[in-house]
Structures are given as C-alpha cells and as structure tokens.
C-alpha positions as CSV (number, residue, x, y, z in Angstrom):
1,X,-16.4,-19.0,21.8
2,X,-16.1,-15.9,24.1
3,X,-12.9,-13.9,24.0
4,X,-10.6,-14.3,25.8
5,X,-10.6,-18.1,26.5
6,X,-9.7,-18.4,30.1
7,X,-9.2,-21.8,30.3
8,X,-7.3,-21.2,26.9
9,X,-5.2,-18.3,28.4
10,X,-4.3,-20.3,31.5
11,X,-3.0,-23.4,29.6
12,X,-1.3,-20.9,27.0
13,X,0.5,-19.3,30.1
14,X,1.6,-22.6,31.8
15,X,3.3,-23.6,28.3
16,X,5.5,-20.8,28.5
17,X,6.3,-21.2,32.2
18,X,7.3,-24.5,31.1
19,X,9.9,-23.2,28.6
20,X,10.9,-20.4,31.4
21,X,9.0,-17.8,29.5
22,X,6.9,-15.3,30.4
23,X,3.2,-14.7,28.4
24,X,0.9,-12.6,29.0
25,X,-2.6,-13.8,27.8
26,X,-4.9,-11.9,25.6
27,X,-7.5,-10.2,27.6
28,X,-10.1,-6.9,26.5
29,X,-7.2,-4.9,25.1
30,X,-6.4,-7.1,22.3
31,X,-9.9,-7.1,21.5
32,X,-10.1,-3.4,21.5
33,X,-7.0,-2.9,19.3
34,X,-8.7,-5.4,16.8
35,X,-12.1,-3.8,16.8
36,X,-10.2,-0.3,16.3
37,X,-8.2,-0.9,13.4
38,X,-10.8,-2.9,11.7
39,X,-12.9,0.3,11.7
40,X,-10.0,2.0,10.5
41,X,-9.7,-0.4,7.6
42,X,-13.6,-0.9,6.9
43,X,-13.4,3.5,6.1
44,X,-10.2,2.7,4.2
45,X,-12.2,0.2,2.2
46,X,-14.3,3.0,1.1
47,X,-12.3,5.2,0.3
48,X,-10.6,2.5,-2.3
49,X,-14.2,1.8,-3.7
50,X,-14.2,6.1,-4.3
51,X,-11.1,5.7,-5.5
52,X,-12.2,2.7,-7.8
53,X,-15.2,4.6,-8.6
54,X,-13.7,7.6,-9.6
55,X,-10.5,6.6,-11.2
56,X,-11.4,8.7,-14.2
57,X,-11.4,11.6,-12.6
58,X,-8.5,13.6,-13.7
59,X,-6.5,14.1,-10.2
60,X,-7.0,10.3,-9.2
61,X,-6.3,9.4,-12.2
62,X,-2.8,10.3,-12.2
63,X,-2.0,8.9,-8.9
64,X,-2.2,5.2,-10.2
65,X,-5.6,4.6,-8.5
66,X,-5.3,0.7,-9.8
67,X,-2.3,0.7,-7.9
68,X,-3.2,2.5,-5.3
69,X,-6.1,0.2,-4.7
70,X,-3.8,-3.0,-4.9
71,X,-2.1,-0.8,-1.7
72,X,-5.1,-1.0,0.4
73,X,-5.6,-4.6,-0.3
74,X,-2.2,-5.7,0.6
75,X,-2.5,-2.9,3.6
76,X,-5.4,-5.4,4.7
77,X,-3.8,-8.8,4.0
78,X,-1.1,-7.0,5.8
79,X,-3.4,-6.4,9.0
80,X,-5.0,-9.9,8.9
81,X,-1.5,-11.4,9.1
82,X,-0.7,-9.5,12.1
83,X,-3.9,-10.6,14.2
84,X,-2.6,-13.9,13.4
85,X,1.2,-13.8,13.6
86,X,1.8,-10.8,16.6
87,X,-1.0,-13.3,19.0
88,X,-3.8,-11.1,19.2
89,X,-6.6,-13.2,18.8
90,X,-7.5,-16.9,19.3
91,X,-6.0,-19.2,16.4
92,X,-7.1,-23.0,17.3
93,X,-10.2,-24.1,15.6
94,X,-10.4,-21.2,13.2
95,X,-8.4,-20.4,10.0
96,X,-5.8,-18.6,11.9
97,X,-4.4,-21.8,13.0
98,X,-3.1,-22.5,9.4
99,X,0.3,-20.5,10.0
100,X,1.5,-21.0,6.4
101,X,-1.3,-19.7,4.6
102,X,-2.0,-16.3,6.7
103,X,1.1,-15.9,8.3
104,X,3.5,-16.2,5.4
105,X,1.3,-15.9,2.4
106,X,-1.6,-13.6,2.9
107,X,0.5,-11.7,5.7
108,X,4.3,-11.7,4.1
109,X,3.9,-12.0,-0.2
110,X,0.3,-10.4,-0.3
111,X,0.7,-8.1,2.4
112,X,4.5,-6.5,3.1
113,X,5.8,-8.1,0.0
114,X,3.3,-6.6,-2.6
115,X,2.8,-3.3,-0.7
116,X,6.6,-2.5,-0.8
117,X,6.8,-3.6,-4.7
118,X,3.8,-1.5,-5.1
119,X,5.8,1.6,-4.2
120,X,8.6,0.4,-6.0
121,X,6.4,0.7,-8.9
122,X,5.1,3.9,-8.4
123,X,8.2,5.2,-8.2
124,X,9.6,3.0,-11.0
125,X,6.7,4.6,-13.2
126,X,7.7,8.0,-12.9
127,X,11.1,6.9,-14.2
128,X,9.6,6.0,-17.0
129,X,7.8,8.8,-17.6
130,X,9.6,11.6,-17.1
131,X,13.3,10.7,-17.1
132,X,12.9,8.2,-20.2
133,X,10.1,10.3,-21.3
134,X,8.3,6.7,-22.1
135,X,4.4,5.7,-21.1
136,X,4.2,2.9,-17.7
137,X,3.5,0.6,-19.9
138,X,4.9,-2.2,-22.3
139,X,7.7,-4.7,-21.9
140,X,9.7,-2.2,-19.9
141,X,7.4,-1.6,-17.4
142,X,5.6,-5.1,-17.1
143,X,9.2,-7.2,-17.3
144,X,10.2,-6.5,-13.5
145,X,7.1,-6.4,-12.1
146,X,6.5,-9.6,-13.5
147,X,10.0,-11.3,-12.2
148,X,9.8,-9.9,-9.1
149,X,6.4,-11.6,-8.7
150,X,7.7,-14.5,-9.9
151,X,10.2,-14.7,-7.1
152,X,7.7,-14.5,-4.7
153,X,5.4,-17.2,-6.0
154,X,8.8,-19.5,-5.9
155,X,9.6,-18.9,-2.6
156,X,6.4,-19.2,-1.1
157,X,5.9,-22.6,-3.1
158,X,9.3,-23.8,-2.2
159,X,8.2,-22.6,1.7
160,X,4.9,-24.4,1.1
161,X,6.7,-27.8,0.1
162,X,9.1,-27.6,3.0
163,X,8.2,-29.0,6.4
164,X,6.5,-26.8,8.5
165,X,9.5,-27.1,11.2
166,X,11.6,-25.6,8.4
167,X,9.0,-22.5,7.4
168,X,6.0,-21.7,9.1
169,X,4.4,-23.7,11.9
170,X,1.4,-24.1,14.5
171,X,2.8,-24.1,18.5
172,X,-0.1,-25.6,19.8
173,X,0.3,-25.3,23.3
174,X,1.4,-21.7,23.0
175,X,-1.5,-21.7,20.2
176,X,0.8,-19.1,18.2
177,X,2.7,-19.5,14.8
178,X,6.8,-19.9,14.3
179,X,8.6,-19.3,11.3
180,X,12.2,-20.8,10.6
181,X,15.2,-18.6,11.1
182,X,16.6,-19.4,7.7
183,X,13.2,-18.3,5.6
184,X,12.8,-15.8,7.6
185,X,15.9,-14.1,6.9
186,X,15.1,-14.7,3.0
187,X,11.9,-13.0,3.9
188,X,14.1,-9.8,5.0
189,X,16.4,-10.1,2.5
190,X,13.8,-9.5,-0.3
191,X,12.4,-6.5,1.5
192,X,15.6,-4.8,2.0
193,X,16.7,-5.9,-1.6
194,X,13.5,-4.0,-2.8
195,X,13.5,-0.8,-0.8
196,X,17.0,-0.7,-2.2
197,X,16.2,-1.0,-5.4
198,X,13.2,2.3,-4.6
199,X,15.9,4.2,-2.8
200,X,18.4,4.0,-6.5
201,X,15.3,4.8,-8.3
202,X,14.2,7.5,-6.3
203,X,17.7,9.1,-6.1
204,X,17.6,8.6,-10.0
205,X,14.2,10.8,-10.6
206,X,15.4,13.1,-7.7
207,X,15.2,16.5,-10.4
208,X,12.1,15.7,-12.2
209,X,9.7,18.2,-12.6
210,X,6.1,17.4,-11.4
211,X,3.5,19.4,-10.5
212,X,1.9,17.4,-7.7
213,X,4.4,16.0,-5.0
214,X,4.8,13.1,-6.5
215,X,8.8,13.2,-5.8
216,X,8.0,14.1,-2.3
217,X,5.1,11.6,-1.8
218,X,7.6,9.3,-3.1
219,X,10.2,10.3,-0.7
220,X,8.4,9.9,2.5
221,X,7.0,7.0,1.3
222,X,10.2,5.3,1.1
223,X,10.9,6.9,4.5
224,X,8.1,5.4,6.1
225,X,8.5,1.7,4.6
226,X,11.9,1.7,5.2
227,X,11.6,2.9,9.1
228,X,8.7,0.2,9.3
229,X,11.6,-2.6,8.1
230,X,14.3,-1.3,10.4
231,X,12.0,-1.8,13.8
232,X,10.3,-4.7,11.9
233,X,13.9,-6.3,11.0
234,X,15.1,-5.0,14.7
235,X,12.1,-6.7,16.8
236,X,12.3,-10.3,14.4
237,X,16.0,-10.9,15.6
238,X,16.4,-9.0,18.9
239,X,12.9,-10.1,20.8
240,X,11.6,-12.8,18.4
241,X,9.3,-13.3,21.4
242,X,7.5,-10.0,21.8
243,X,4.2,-11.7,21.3
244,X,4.3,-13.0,24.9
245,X,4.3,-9.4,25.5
246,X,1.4,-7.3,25.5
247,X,2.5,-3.8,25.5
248,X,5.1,-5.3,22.9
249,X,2.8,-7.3,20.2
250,X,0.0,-4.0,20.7
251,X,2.3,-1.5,19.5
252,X,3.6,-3.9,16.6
253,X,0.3,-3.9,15.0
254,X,-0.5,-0.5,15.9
255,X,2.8,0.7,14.5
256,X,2.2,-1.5,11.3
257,X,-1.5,0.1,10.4
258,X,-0.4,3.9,10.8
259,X,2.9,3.1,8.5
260,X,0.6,1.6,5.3
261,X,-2.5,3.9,6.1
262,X,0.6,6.9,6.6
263,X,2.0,6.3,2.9
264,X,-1.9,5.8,1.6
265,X,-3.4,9.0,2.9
266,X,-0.3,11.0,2.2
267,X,-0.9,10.3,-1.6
268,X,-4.6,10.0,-1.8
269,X,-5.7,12.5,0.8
270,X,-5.6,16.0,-1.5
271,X,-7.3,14.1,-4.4
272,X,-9.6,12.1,-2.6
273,X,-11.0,14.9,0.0
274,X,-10.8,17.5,-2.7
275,X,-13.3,15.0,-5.5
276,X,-15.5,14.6,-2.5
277,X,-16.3,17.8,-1.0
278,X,-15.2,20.3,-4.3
279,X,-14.9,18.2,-7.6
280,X,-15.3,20.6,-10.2
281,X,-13.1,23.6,-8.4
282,X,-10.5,21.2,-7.6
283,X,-10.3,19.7,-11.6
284,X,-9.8,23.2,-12.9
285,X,-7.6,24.3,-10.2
286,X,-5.5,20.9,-11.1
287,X,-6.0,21.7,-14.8
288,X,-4.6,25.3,-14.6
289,X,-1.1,23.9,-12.6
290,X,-0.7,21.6,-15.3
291,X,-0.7,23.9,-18.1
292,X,1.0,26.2,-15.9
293,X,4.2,24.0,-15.6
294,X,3.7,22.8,-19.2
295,X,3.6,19.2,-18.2
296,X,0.1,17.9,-20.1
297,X,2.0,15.0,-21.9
298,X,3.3,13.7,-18.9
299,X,0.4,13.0,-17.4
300,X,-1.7,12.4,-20.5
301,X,-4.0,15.5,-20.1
302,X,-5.5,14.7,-23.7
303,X,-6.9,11.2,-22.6
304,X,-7.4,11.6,-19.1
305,X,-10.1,14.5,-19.8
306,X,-11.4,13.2,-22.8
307,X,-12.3,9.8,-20.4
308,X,-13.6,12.3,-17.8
309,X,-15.7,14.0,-20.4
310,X,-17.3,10.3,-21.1
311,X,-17.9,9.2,-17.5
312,X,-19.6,12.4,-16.2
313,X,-23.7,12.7,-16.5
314,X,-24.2,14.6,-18.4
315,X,-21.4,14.8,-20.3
316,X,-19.1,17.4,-19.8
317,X,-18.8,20.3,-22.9
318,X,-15.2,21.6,-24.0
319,X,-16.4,25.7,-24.5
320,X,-14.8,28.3,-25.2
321,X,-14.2,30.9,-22.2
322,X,-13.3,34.5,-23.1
323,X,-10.9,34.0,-19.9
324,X,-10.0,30.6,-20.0
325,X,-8.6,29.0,-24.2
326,X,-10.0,26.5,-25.1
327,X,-8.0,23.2,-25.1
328,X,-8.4,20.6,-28.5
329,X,-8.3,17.1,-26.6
330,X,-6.9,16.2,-30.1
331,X,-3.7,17.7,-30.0
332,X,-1.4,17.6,-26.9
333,X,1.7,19.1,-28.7
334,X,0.4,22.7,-29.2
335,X,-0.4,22.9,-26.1
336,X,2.8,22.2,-25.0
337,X,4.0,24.9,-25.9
338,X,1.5,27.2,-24.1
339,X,2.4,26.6,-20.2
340,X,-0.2,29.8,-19.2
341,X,-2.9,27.4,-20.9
342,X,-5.9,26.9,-18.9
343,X,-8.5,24.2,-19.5
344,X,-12.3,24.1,-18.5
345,X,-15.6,22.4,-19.1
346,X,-19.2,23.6,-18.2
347,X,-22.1,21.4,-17.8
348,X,-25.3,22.0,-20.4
C-alpha cells in the first residue's frame, strides 16, 4: 500500500464534509514526522540497551536504570499510540485499526499511564531513602506500586468489556479511532490524581540532601509531565478534533516525543555520555562527591562498587593510594564518618 492512499484520503475527506467538518488528509509530512521520531526512538533504544548494559556501573546505577528503562519503553508505547490515535498514518487493514488495544492500552496504561507512575516512583524512592532513611524496597515500596497497577489493569478490563461505542472505537469512514467522553475523563482523572500525588511527594523530599540533582531532576520532571497534561487535557476537551488538522495533530506528537525524551535525557544524559566517552574519570570524580557530602549509605556505595568490581574485565583492584584512602567495601559506617573520603580502583 503506498502512503498516502489517495483514493483513501479522498473518501476520508468526503466523510467529514458529510458531518460539516473539515480534514485534511495525510500527505508526505506525516510521513516525514513518522520517519523522524522513529529515528529518534531507534537511538533512544540504544541508549536503554547501554543503560541495561551497564547498569552496574556506579553513576547509572543510582539513577534506577530498571526504571529508567521501563521509561523508554512506555516513551515508545507512548509514540506508537500517537501514530495511531492523533491520524498520522493509515489504520484500515493493519493493527492500527484495533482502537482498543493501541489506542487505550498500549498508548494510554502502557504508555502515559506507566511513564507518569514511573516518575512517581522515582520520586517516591527517594522518600524512602533519605527522608525515612529506609532501602526502595520491601512491602513499603512494592504496596503502591502494585495498587496503582492494579487500577489500571481494572479499568482497562472493564473498558475492554464495555461496547466499543462506550470506550474506544474504529470510525471507518473517517478511518480514525474515538474514545467515549466518560472513560476518557477517567483516563484524566488518574493522571492528574498521580501527578498529584508526585507534586506532595516532591514537596515532602524538598530539603534532602543529594549529591546529584536528583531533587532537581525530579522537579523539572514533574514540570514537564505536568505541562504535557495541561495542553494534553486542554486539546482533549477544547478541539477533540484536532486530528482533522494537520498543523494541529503534527505538533501533538511532536510536542509528546520532546516531553518523555526531555525528562529521559535530563536524568540520563551526565551518566550516560560521561560512561561512554570517560568511564573511569567520571566513576572517581562521582566517587570523591559522594564521600565528599558523606552520603555513601544512601546510595549503597558498599554494594554498588563491590558489583562494579565483579562486572569489569579484569576485575577491578581496591589499592591503597598515598593520595586517595583506601575504602573497605565491608564497612559503610566508618566511612561515614569521613566525608573528605575518596575512593579509587586501578586495573592490574
């Protein structure tokens, strides 16, 4: 099938001149749009195999590369969704025309659902650990994040259940997809319920001491998702029809890809860049802020380098630097107590 359809377009058209609406069809620069932010997300999938590869590494480690991973995934189920849902490319006869499966469940729960839960949880983990002074782990970590989640797989069975009048449905001869007013103010509800929920957190962990951004990350984090919802929620209910429009449904997507790739390369850039081009500068530059601020059992200096020591070939050596203390990996709370502490390994 060449894109675009004309014959497709036309009848496509003449449907909404029917109704007294306007379309335009989609022609070269939809396809151009598409092309262009796949590339974008065929780098970012490299970057999350790095990540995934390196998520030992000391710097990546403590930026939650699992879930930082699970944020490119969803940023892509995210994209798919919008192909589908803002009209950019041709849905009858391919997979795309099943409106309930990529337009609310890969696009809506896997996409902005899990991706604004996901910073939720990055910020609900450094709650944890350094205002309760607990590990992300256990009960207390795994309770919400499991009922939230829970939620979402109710609401998308009870949407799957429902008539596709009353959730999600296939316009043929617009050859688009329509969701139902009511789930889709559920839909917005949830989001905005969530962001809330980051924005008490946030304020809540707003005098931690870190020594890598992670309060600011957080912040414009929650600045970006939360201006992606207000134009989101905005462009829903005021023009529910801007994928008639061109210019309208081009800058939705485009809008959409620099918000999730905006909070992603805000936290992983430094790390990322910095195990790529200068790994072992970077680690003892990280090192010596760490023990500089005095914050090694926060971020589990002990384990994280004695898994680094592990992965690297050859192994990396603890030694003894008449500059530089040596650090035990065995004992985190004398440490502690030495902020000017500096940590280094040399390679036989």
């Amino acid at each position: 099938m060449t894109f675009p359809n004309t014959e497709l377009e036309q009848e496509r058209v003449m449907a909404a001149a029917s109704v007294g609406m306007t379309l335009d069809p989609r022609n070269t620069a939809d396809l151009v749009i598409v092309i262009l932010l796949s590339v974008i997300y065929g780098i970012n999938l490299f970057a999350a195999l790095f990540v995934l590869w390196n998520h030992k590494y000391p710097p990546i480690k403590s930026k939650g590369p699992f879930i930082m991973v699970a944020m490119y995934i969803s940023s892509a189920f995210w994209f798919i969704g919008d192909l589908q849902v803002d009209g950019h490319v041709t849905l009858i006869g391919s997979v795309l025309e099943h409106c309930r499966g990529f337009g609310f469940w890969v696009r809506i729960l896997l996409g902005v659902c899990t991706i604004t839960v996901l910073i939720s949880i990055r910020c609900y983990s450094l709650y944890l650990v350094f205002i309760q002074n607990i590990p992300a782990r256990g009960y207390r970590f795994f309770l919400p994040i499991g009922a939230y989640f829970s939620c979402l797989l109710i609401v998308g069975i009870v949407a799957s259940a429902l008539n596709p009048s009353k959730s999600v449905a296939y316009v043929p001869g617009l050859d688009l997809c329509s969701m139902d007013k009511p789930l889709k103010v559920t839909m917005f509800v949830i989001l905005w319920v969530t962001d809330a929920f980051t924005c008490f957190v946030t304020w809540k962990i707003r005098n931690i001491k870190s020594s890598f951004r992670e309060l600011r990350e957080m912040v414009f984090s929650l600045f970006i998702m939360i201006t992606a919802l207000t134009i989101n929620t905005g462009v829903q209910f005021a023009h529910p029809y801007y994928p008639f429009n061109r210019k309208y449904r081009i800058v939705s997507t485009v809008f959409d890809t620099a918000a999730v790739n905006a909070i992603w390369w805000g936290i992983m850039a430094k790390p990322l860049l910095n195990c790529l081009f200068r790994r072992e500068e970077y680690f003892q530059e990280w090192l010596a802020t760490l023990c500089e601020d005095g914050l090694q059992k926060e971020y589990q200096v002990a384990t994280s380098l004695l898994q680094y020591q592990q992965q690297e070939d050859p192994p990396l050596e603890p030694y003894k630097s008449p500059h530089v203390p040596y650090y035990n990996n065995n004992n985190d709370n004398d440490n502690q107590s030495t902020t000017s502490s500096r940590l280094t390994f040399r390679k036989d």
